[in-house]
C-alpha positions in Angstrom: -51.7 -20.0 -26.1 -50.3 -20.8 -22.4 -48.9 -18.3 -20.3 -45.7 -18.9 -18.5 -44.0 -17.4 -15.4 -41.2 -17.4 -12.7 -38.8 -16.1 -10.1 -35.2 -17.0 -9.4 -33.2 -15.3 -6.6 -29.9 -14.6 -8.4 -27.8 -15.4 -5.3 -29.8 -18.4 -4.5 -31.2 -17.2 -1.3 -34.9 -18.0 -0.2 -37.3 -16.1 -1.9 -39.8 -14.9 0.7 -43.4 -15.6 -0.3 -42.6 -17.3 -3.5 -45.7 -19.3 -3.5 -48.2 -16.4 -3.3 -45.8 -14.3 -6.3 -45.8 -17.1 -8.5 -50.2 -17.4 -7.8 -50.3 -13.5 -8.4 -48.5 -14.2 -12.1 -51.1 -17.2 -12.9 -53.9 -14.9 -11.5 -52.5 -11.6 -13.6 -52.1 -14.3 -16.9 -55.5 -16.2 -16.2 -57.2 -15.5 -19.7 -54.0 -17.5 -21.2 -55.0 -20.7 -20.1 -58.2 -21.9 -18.9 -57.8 -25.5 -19.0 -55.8 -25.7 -15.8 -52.9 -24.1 -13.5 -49.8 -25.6 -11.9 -47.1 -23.9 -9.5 -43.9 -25.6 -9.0 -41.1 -24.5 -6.1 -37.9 -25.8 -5.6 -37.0 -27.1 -2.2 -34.8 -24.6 -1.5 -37.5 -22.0 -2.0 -35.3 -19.7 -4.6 -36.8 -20.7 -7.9 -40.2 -21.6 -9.2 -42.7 -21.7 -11.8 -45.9 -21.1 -12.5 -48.3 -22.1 -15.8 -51.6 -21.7 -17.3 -52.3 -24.3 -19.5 -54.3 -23.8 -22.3 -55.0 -28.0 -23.8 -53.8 -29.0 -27.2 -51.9 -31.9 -27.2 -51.9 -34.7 -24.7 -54.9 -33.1 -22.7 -54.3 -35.8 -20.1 -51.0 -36.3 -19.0 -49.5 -32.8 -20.2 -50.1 -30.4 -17.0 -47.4 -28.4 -16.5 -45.2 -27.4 -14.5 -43.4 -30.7 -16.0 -40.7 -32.8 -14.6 -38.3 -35.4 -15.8 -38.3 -36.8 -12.6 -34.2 -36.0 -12.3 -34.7 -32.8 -10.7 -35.2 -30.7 -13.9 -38.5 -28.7 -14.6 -40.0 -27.2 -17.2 -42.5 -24.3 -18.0 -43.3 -24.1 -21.6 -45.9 -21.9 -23.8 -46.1 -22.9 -27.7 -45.6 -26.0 -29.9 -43.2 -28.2 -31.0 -43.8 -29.2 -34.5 -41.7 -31.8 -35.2 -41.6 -33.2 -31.3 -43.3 -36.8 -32.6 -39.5 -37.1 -34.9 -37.8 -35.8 -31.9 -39.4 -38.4 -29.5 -38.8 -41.5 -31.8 -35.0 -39.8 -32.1 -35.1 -40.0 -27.8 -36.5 -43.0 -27.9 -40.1 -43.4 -27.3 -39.8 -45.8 -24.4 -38.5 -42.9 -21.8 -41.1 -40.7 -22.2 -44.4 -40.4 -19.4 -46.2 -38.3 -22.0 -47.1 -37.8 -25.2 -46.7 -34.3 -24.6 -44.2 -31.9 -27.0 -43.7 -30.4 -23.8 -42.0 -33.3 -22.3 -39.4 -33.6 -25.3 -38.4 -30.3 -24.4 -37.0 -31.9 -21.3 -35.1 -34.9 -22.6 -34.0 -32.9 -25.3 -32.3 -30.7 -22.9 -30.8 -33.7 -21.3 -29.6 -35.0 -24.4 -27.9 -31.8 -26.2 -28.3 -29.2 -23.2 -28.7 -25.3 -24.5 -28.2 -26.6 -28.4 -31.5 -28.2 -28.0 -33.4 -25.1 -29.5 -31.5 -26.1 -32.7 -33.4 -29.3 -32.9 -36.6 -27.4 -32.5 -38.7 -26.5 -35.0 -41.7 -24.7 -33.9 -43.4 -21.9 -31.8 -42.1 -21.1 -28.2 -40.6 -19.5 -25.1 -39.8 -21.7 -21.7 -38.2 -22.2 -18.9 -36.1 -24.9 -17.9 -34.4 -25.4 -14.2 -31.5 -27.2 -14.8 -30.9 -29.0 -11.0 -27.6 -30.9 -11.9 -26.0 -27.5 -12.9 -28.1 -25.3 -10.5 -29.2 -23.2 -13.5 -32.0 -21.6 -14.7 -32.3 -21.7 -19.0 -34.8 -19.7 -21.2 -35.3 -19.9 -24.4 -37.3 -18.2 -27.3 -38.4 -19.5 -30.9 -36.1 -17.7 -33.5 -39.3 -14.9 -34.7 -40.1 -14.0 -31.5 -43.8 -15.7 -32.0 -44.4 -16.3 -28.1 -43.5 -14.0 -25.6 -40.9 -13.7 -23.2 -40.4 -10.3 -20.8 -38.4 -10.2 -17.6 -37.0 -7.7 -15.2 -34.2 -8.1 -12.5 -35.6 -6.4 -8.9 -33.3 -6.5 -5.6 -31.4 -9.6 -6.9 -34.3 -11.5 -8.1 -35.3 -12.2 -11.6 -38.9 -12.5 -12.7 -40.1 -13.3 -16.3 -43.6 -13.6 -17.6 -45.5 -14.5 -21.1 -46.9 -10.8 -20.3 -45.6 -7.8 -18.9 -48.6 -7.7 -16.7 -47.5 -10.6 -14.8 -44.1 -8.5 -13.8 -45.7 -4.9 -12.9 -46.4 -5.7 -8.9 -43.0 -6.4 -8.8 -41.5 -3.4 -10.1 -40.2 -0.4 -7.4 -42.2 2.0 -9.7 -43.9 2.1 -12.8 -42.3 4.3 -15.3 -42.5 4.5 -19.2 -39.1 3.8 -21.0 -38.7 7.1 -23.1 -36.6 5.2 -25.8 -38.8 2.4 -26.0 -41.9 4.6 -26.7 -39.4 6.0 -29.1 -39.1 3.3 -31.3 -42.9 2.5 -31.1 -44.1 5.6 -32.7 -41.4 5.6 -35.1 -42.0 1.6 -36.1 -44.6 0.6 -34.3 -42.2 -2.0 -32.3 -39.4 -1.8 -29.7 -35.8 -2.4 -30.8 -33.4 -4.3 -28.9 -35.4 -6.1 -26.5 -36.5 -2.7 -24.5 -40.3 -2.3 -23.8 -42.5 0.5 -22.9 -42.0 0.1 -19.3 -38.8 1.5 -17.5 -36.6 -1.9 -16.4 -38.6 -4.5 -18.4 -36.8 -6.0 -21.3 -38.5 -9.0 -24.0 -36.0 -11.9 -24.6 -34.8 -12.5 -28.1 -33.5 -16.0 -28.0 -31.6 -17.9 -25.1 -30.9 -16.8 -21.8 -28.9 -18.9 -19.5 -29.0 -18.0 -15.6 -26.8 -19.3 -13.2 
C-alpha cells in the first residue's frame, strides 16, 4: 500500500503554494507509506505530485515521484504483476530500476494511454505527460487501489484517500445520493462518494 497525490491547474496557471498542498496530502496519507516521501513540481509550478512509499520491490532505487528523465513523471500505488515480461519486452537495457514502477513509464512511452492494456496487476497512478502537456490517470480494471478527486476553482486534486482532498474543498457537505446508495448496497454507484463534489475514478482519465 502507497498513497498517491496531486494538483494540476486546469488552465495551466501557477498554482500558489503548491509545495505546502502537495506536503499537506503526504502528511494527511502518512500511515500509507512509511518507508519514505517524495514531492515533485513542475517548473512551471501548475502540476505536481506527491508519494508515500510503502517498499516492496526494488527498495533501493524505486523512490517515487519517478522520472524517465524525458520530462515525464510518475506517481504510482500498487503492483505490476507481470512488469519483469514487460521490461524484457522494453528492453532491459533502458531501464535505471528494477522497479514495476519505472515500466509504468516506458510503457507509456511506448503505447501511450493503451498501456493499461498491457498491465496486468493492482493499481491507480499518475503520469505527467510533458511532450503533450498532459496529465493521465489510470485505475486497475476492479477498482483494487483507490483513486478520488475533486475539481476546486479550476484546479484538480486527486488523492489515494479522500482525506487527502477535504482541506481543499469550499465546504464539507455529505452527497445525499451517494449515502443513498451506501445504505441500500453498502457501496457508491457511478463514481459518487459520500462527500458533496468528490467523485472515485473507475478506469482512465486523461487531463489536458
Amino acid at each position: 500500500m502507497c498513497g498517491i497525490a496531486g494538483v494540476i491547474s486546469l488552465d495551466s496557471k501557477q498554482v500558489p503554494d503548491l509545495k505546502r498542498r502537495l506536503e499537506v496530502m503526504n502528511l494527511l496519507q502518512a500511515h500509507r507509506g512509511p518507508d519514505g516521501e517524495g514531492t515533485w513540481q513542475h517548473a512551471n509550478g501548475h502540476v505536481g505530485f506527491a508519494h508515500r512509499r510503502l517498499s516492496i520491490i526494488d527498495l533501493k532505487t524505486g523512490d517515487q515521484p519517478m522520472t524517465d528523465n524525458a520530462g515525464n513523471w510518475v506517481a504510482f500505488n500498487g503492483e505490476i504483476y507481470n512488469y519483469i515480461e514487460l521490461r524484457n519486452e522494453l528492453g532491459p537495457a533502458n531501464f535505471a530500476t528494477t522497479s514495476d514502477t519505472e515500466v509504468i513509464l516506458h510503457a507509456y512511452r511506448k503505447w501511450g494511454a493503451n498501456c493499461v492494456n498491457h498491465f496486468r496487476g493492482m493499481f491507480s497512478f499518475t503520469l505527467w505527460d510533458e511532450a503533450n502537456q498532459a496529465l493521465f490517470c489510470a485505475r486497475d480494471r476492479f477498482g483494487i487501489k483507490p483513486f478520488y478527486y475533486t475539481v476546486c476553482d479550476g484546479t484538480l486534486y486527486f488523492a489515494s484517500e479522500i482525506k487527502g482532498l477535504l482541506p481543499f474543498l469550499p465546504a464539507i457537505d455529505t452527497d445525499l445520493e451517494g449515502f443513498r446508495d451506501y445504505v441500500t448496497f453498502q457501496f457508491c454507484l457511478a463514481g459518487k462518494t459520500l462527500f458533496k463534489g468528490l467523485a472515485s475514478c473507475f478506469r482512465v482519465m486523461p487531463c489536458r
